[in-house]
PyMOL Python script that loads the backbone (N, CA, C, O; Angstrom):
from pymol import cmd

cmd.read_pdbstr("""\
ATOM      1  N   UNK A   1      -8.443  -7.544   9.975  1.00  0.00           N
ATOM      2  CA  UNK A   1      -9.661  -7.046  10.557  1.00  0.00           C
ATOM      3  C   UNK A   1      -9.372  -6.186  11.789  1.00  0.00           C
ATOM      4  O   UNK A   1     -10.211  -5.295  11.921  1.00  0.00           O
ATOM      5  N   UNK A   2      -8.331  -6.203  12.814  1.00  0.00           N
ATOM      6  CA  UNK A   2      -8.394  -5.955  13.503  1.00  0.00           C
ATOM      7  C   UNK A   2      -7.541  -4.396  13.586  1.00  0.00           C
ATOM      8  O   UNK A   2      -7.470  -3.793  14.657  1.00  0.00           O
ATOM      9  N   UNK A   3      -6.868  -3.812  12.205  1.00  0.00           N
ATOM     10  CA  UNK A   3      -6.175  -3.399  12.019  1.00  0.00           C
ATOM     11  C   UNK A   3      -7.613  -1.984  11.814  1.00  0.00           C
ATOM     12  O   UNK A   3      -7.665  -0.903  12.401  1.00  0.00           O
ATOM     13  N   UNK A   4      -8.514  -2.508  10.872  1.00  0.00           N
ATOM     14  CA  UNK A   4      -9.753  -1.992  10.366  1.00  0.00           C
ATOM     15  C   UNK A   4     -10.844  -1.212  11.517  1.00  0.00           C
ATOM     16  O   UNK A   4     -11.635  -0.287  11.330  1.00  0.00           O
ATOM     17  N   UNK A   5     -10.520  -2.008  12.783  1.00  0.00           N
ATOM     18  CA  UNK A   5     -11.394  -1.985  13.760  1.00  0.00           C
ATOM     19  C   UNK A   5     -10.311  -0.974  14.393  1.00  0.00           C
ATOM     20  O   UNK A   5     -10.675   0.196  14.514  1.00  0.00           O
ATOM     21  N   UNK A   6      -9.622  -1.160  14.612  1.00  0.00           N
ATOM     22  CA  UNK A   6      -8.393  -0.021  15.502  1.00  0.00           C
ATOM     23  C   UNK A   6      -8.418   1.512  15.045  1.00  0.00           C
ATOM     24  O   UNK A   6      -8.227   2.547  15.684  1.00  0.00           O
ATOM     25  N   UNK A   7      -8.772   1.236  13.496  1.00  0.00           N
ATOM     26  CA  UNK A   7      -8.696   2.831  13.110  1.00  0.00           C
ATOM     27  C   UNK A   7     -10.042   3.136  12.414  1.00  0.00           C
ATOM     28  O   UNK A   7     -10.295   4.112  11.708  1.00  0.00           O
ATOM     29  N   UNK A   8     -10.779   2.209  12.718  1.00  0.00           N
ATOM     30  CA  UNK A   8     -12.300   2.691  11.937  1.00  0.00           C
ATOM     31  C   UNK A   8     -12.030   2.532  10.751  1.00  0.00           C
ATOM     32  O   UNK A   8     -11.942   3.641  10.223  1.00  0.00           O
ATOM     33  N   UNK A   9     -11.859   1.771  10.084  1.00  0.00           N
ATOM     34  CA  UNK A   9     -11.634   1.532   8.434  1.00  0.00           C
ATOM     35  C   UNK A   9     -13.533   0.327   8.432  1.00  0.00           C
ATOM     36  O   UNK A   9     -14.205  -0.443   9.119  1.00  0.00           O
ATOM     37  N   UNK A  10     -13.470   1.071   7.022  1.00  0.00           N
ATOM     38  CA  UNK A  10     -14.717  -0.245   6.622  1.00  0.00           C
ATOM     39  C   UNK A  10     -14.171  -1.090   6.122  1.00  0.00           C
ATOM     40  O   UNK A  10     -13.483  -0.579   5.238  1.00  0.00           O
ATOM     41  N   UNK A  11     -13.989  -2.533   6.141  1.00  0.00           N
ATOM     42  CA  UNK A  11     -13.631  -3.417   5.198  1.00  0.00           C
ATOM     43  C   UNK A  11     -14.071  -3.712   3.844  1.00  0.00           C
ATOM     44  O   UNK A  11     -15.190  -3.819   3.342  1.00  0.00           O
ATOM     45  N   UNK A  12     -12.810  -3.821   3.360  1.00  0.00           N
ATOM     46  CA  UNK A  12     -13.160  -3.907   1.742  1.00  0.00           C
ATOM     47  C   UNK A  12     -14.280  -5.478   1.450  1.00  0.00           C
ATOM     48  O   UNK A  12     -14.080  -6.467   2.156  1.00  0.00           O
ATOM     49  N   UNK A  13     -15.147  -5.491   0.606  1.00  0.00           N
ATOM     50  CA  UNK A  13     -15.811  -6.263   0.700  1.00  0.00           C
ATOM     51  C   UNK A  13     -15.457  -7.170  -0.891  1.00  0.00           C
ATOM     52  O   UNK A  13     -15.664  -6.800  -2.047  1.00  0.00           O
ATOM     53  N   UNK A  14     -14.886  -8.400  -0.391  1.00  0.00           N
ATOM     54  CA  UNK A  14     -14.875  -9.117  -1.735  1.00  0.00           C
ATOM     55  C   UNK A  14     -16.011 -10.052  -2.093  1.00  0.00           C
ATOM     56  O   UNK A  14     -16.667 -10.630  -1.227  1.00  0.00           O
ATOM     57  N   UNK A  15     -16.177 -10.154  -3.101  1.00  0.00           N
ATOM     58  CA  UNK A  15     -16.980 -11.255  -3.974  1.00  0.00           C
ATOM     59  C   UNK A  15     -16.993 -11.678  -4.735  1.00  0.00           C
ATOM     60  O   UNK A  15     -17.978 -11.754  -5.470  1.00  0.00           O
ATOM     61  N   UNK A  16     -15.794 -12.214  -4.961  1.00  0.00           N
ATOM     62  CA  UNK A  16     -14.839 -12.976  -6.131  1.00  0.00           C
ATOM     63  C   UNK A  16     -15.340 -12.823  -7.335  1.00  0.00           C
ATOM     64  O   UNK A  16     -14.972 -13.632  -8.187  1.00  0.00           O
ATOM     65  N   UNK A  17     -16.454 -11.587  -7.779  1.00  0.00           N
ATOM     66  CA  UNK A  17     -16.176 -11.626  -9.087  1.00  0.00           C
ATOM     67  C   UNK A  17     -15.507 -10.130  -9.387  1.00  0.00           C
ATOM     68  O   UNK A  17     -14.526  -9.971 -10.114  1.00  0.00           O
ATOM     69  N   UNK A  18     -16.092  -9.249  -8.814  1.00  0.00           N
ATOM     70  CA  UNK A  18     -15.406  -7.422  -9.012  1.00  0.00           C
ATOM     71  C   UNK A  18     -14.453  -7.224  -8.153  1.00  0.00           C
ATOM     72  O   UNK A  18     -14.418  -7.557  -6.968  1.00  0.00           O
ATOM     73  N   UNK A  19     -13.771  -6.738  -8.706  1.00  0.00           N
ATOM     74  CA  UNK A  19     -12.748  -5.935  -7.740  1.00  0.00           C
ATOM     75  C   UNK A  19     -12.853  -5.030  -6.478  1.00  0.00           C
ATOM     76  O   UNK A  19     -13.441  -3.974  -6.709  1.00  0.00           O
ATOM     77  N   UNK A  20     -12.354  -5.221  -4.995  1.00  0.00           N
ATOM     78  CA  UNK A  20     -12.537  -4.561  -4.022  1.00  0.00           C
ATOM     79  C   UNK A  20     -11.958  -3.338  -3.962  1.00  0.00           C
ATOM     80  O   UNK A  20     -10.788  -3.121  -4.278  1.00  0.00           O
ATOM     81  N   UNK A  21     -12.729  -2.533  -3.568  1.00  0.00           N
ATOM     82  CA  UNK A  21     -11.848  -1.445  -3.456  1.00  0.00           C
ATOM     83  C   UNK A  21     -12.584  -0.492  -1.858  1.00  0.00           C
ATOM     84  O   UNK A  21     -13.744  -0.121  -1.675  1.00  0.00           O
ATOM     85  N   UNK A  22     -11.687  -0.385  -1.186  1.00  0.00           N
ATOM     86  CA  UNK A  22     -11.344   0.466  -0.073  1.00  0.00           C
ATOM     87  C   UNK A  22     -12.252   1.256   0.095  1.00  0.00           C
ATOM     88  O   UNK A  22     -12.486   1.729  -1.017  1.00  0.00           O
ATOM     89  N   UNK A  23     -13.453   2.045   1.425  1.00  0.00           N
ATOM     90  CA  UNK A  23     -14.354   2.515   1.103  1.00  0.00           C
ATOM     91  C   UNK A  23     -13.595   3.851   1.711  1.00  0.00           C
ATOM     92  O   UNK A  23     -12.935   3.975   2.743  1.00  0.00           O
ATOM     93  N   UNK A  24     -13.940   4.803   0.680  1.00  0.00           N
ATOM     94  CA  UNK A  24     -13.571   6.337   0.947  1.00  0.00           C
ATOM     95  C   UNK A  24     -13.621   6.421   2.494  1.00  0.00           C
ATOM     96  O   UNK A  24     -12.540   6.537   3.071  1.00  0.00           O
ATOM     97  N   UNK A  25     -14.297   6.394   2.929  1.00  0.00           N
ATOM     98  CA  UNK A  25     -14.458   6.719   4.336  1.00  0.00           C
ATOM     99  C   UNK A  25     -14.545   5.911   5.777  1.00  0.00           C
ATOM    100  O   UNK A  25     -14.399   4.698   5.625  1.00  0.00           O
ATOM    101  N   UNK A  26     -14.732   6.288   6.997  1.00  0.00           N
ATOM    102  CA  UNK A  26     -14.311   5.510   7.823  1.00  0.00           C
ATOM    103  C   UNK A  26     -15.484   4.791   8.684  1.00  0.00           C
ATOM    104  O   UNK A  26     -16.034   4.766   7.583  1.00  0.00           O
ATOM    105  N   UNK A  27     -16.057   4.412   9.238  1.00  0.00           N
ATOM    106  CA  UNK A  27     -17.096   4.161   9.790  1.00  0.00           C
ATOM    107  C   UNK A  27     -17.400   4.936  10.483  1.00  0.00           C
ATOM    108  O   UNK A  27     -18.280   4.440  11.187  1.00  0.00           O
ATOM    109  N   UNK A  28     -17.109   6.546  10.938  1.00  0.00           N
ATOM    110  CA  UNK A  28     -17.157   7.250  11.429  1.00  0.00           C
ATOM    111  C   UNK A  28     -17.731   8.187  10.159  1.00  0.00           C
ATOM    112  O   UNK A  28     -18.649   8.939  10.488  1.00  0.00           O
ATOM    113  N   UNK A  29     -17.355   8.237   8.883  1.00  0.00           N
ATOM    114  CA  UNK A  29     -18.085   8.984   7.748  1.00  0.00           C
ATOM    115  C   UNK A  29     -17.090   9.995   7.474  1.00  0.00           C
ATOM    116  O   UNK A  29     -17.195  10.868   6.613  1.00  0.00           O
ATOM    117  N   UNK A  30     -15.766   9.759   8.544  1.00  0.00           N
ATOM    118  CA  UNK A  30     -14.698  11.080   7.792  1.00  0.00           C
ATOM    119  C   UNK A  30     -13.884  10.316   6.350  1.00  0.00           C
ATOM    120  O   UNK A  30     -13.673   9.205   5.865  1.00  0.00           O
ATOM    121  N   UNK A  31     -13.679  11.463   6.150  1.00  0.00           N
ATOM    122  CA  UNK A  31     -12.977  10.624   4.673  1.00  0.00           C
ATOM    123  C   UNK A  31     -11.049  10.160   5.078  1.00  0.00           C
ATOM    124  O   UNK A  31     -10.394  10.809   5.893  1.00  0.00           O
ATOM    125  N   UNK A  32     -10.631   9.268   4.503  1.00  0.00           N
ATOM    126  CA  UNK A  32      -9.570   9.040   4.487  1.00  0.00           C
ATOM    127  C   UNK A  32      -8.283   7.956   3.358  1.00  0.00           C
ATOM    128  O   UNK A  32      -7.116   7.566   3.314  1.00  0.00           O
ATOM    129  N   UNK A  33      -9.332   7.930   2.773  1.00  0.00           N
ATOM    130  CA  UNK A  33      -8.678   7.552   1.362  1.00  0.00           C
ATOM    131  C   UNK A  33      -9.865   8.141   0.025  1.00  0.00           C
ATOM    132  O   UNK A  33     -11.093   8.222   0.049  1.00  0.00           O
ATOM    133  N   UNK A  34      -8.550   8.580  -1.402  1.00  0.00           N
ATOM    134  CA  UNK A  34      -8.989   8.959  -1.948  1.00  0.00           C
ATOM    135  C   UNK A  34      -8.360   8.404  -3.222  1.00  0.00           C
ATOM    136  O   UNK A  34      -7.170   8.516  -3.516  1.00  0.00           O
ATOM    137  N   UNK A  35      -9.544   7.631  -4.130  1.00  0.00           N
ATOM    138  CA  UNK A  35      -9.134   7.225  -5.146  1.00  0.00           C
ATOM    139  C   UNK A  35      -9.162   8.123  -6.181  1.00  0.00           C
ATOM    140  O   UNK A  35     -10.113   8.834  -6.508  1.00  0.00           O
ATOM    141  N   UNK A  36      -7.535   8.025  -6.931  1.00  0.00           N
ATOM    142  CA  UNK A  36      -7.177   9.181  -7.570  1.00  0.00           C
ATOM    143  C   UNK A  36      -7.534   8.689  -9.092  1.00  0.00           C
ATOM    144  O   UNK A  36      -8.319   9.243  -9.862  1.00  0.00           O
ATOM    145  N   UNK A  37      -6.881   7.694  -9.292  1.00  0.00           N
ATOM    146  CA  UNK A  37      -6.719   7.129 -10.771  1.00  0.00           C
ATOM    147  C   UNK A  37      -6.732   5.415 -10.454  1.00  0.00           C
ATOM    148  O   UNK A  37      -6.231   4.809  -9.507  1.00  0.00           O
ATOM    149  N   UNK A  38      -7.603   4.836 -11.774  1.00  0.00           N
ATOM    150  CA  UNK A  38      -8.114   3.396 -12.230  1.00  0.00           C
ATOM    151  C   UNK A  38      -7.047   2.756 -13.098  1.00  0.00           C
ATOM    152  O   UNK A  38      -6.997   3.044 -14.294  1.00  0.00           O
ATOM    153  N   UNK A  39      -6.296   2.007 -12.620  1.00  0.00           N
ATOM    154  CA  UNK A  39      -5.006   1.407 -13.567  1.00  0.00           C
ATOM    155  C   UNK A  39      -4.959   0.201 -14.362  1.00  0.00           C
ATOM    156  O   UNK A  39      -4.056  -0.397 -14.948  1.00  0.00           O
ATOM    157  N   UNK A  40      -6.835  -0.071 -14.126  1.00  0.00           N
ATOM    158  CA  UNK A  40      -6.969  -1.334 -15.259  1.00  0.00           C
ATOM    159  C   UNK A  40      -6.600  -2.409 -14.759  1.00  0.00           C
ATOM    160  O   UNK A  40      -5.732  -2.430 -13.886  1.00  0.00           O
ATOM    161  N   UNK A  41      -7.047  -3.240 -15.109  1.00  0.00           N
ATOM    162  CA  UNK A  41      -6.803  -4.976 -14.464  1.00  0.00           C
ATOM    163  C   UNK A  41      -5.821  -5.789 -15.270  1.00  0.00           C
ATOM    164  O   UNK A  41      -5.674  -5.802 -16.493  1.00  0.00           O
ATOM    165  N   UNK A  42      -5.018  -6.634 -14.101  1.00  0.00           N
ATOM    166  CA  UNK A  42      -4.129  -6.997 -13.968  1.00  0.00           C
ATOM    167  C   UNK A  42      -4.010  -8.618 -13.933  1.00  0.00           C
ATOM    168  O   UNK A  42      -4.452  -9.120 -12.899  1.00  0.00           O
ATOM    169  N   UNK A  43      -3.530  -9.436 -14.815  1.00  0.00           N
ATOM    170  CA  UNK A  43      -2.870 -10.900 -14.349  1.00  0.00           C
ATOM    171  C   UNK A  43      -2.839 -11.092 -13.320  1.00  0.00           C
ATOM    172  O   UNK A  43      -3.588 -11.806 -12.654  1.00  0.00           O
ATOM    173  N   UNK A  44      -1.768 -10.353 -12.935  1.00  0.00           N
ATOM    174  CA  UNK A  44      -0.725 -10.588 -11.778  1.00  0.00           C
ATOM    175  C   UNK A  44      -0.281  -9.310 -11.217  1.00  0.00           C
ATOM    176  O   UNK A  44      -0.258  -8.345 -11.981  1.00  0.00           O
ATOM    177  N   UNK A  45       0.147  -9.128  -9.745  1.00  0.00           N
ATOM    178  CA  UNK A  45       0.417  -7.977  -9.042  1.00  0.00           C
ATOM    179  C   UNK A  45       1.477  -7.523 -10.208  1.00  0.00           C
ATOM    180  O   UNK A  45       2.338  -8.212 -10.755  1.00  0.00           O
ATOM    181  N   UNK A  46       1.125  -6.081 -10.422  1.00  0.00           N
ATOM    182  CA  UNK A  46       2.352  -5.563 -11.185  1.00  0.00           C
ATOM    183  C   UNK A  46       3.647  -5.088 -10.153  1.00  0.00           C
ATOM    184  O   UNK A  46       3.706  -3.936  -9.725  1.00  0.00           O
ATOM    185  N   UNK A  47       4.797  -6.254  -9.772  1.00  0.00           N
ATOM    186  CA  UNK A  47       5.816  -5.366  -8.639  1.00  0.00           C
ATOM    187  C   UNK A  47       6.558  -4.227  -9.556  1.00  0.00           C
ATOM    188  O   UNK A  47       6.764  -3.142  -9.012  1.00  0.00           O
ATOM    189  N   UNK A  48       6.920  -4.388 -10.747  1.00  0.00           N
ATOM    190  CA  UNK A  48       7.617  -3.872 -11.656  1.00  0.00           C
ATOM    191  C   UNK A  48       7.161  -2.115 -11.473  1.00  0.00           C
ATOM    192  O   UNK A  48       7.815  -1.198 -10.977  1.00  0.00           O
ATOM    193  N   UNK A  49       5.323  -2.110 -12.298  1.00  0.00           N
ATOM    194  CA  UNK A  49       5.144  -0.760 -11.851  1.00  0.00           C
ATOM    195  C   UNK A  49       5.124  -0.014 -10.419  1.00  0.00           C
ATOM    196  O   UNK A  49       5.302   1.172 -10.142  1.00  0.00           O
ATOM    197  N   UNK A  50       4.861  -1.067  -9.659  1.00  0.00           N
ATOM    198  CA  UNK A  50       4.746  -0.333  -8.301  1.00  0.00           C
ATOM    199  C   UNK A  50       5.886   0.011  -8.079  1.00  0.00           C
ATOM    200  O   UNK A  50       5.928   1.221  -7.855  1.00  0.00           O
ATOM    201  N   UNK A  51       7.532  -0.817  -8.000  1.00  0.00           N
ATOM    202  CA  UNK A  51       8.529  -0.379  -7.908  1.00  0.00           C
ATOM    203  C   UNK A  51       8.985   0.992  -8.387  1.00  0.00           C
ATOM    204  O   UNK A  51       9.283   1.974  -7.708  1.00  0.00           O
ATOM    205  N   UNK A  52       8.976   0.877  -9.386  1.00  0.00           N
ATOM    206  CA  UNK A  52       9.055   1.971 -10.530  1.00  0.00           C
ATOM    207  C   UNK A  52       8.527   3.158  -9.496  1.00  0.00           C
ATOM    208  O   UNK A  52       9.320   3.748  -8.762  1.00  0.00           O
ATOM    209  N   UNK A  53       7.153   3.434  -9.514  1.00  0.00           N
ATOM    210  CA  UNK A  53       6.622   4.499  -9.211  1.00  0.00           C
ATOM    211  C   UNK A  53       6.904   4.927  -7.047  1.00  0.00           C
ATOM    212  O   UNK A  53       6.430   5.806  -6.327  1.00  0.00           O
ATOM    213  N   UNK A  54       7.727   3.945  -6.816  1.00  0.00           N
ATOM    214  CA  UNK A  54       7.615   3.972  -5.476  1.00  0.00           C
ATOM    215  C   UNK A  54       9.288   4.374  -5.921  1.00  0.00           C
ATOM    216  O   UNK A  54       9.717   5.128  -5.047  1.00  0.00           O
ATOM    217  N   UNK A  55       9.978   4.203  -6.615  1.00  0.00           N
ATOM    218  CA  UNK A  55      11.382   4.880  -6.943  1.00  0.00           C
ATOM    219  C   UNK A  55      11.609   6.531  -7.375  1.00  0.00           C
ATOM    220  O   UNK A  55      12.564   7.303  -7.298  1.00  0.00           O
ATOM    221  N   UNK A  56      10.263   6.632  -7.850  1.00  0.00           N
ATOM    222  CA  UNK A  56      10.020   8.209  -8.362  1.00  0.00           C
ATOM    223  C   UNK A  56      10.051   9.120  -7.019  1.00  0.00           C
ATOM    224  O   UNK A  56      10.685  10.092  -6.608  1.00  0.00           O
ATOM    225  N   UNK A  57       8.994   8.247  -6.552  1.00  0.00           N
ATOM    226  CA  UNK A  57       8.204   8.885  -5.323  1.00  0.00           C
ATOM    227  C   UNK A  57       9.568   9.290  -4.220  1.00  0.00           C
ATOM    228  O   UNK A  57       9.613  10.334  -3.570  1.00  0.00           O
ATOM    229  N   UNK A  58      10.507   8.327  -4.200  1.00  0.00           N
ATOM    230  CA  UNK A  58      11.663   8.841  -3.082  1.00  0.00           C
ATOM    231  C   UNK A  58      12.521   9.245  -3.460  1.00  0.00           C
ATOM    232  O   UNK A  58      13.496   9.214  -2.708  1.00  0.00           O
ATOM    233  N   UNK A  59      12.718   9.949  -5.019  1.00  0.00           N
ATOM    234  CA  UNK A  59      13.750  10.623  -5.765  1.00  0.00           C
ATOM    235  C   UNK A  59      13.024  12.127  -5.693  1.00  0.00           C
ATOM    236  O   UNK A  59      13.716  13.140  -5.593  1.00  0.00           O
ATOM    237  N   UNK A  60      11.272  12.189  -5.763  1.00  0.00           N
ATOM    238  CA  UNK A  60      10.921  13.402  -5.455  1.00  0.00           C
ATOM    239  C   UNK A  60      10.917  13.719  -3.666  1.00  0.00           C
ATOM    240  O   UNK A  60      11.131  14.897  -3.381  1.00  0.00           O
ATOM    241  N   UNK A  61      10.756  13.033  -2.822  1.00  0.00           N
ATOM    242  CA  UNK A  61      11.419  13.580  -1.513  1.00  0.00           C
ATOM    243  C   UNK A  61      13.234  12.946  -1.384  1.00  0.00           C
ATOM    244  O   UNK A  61      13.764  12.098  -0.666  1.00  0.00           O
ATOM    245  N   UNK A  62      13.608  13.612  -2.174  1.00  0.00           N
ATOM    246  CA  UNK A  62      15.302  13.676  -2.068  1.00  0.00           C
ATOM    247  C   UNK A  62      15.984  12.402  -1.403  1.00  0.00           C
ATOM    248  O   UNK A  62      17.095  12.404  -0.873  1.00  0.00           O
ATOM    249  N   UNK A  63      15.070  11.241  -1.530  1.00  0.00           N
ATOM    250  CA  UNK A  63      15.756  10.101  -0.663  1.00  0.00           C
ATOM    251  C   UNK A  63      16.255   8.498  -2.331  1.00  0.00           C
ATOM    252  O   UNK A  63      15.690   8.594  -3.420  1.00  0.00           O
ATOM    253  N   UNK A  64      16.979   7.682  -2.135  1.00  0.00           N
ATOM    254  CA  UNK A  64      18.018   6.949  -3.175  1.00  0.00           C
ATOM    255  C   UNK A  64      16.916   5.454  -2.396  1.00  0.00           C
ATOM    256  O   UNK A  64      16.484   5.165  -1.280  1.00  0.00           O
ATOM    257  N   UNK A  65      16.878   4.985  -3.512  1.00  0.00           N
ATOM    258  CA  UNK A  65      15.456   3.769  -3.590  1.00  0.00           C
ATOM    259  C   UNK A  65      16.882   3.042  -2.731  1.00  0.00           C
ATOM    260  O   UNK A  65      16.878   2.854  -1.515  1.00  0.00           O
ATOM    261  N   UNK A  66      17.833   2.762  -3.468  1.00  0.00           N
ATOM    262  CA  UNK A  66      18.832   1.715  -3.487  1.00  0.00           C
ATOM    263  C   UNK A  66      19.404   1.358  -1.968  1.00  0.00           C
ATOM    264  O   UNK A  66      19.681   0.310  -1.385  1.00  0.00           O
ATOM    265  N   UNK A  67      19.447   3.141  -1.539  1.00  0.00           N
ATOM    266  CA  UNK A  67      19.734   3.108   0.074  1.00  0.00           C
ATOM    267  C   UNK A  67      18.624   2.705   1.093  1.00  0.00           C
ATOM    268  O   UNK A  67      18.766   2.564   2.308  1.00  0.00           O
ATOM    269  N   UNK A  68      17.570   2.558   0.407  1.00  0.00           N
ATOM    270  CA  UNK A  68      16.275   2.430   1.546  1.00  0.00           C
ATOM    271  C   UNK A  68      16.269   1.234   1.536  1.00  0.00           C
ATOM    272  O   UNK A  68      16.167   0.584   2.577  1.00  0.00           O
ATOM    273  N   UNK A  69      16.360   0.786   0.554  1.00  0.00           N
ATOM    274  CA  UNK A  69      16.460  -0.991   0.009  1.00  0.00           C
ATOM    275  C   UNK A  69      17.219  -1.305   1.076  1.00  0.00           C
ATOM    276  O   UNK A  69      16.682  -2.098   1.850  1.00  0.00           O
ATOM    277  N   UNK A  70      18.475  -0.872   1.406  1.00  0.00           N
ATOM    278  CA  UNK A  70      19.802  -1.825   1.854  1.00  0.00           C
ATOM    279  C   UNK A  70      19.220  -1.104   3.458  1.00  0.00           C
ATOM    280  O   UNK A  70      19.160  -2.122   4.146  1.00  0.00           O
ATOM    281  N   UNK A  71      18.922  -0.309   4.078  1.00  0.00           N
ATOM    282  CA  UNK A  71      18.363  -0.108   5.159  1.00  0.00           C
ATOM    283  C   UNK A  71      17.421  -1.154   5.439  1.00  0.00           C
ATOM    284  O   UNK A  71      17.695  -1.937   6.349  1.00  0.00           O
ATOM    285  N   UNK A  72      16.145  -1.312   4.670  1.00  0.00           N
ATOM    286  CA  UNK A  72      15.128  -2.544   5.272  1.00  0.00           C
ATOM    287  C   UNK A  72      15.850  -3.339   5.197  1.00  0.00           C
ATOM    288  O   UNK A  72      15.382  -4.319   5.777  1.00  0.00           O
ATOM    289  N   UNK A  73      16.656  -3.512   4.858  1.00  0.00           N
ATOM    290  CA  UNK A  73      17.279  -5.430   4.524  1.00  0.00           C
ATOM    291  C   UNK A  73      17.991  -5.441   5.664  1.00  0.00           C
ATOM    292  O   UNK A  73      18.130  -6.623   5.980  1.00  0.00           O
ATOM    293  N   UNK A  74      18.659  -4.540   6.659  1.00  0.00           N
ATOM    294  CA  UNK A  74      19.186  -4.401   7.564  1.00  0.00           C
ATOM    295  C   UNK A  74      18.626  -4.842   8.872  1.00  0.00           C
ATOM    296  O   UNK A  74      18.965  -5.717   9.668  1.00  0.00           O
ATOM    297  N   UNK A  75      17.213  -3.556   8.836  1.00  0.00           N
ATOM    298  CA  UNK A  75      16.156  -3.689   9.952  1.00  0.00           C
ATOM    299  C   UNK A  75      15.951  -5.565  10.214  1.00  0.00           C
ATOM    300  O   UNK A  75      16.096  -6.254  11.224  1.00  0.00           O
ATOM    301  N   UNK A  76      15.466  -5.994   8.464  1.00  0.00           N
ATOM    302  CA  UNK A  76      14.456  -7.368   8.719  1.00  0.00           C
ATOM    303  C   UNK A  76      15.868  -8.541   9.091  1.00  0.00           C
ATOM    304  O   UNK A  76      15.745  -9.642   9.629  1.00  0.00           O
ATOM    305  N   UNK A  77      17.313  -7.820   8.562  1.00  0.00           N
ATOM    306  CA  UNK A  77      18.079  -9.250   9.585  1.00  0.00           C
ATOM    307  C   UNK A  77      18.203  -9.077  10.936  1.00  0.00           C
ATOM    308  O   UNK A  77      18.543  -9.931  11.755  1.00  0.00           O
ATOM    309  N   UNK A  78      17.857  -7.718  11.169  1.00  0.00           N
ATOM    310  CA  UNK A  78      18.134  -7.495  12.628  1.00  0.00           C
ATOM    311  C   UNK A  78      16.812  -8.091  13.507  1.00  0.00           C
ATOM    312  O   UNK A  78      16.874  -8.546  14.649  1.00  0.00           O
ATOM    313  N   UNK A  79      15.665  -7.973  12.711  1.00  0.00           N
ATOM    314  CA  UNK A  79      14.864  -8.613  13.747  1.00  0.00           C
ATOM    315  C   UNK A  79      14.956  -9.849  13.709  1.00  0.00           C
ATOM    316  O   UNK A  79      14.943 -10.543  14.726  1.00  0.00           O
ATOM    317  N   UNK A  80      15.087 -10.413  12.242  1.00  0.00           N
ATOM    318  CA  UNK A  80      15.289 -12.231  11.907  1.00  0.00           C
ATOM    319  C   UNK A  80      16.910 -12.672  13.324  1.00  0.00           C
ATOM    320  O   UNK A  80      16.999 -13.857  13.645  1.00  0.00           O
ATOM    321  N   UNK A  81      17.616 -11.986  13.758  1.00  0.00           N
ATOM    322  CA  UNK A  81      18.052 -12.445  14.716  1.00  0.00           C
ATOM    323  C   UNK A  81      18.166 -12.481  16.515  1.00  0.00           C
ATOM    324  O   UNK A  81      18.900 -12.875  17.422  1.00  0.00           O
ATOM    325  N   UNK A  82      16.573 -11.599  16.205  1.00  0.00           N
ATOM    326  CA  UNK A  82      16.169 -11.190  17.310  1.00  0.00           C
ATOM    327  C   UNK A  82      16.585 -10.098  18.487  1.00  0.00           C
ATOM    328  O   UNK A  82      15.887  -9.981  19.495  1.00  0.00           O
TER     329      UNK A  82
END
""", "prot")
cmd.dss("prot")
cmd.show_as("cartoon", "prot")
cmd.util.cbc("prot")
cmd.orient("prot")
């Protein structure tokens, strides 16, 4: 919530039966998210496709999934030891 309130986001509104989804715009009425495409409902979080498509995504800006991987894993022991 407070993340929502910092940047003017509306909160997504759940009601455990439909799916939430993010309101285009900000409480201010500028726009800042834009839903592109509907990927159908899901079991379970798909990590598989998200991976996948988050591997594309840093092969089209010239960056290696594998090296970013071993970078965060770096950052999160470095903070896990304070």
């Amino acid at each position: 919530m407070a993340t929502c309130k910092r940047k003017a986001f509306v909160p997504a509104d759940f009601d455990r039966e439909y799916d939430a989804k993010d309101s285009p715009y900000t409480v201010d009425g500028k726009l800042h998210i834009e839903h592109v495409e509907y990927h159908g409902p899901y079991d379970d979080f798909p990590w598989d496709e998200v991976r996948d498509y988050y591997k594309k995504w840093l092969v089209g800006m010239g960056l290696d999934y594998d090296e970013m991987a071993k970078t965060g894993d770096r950052i999160r022991q470095k903070k896990l030891k304070g």
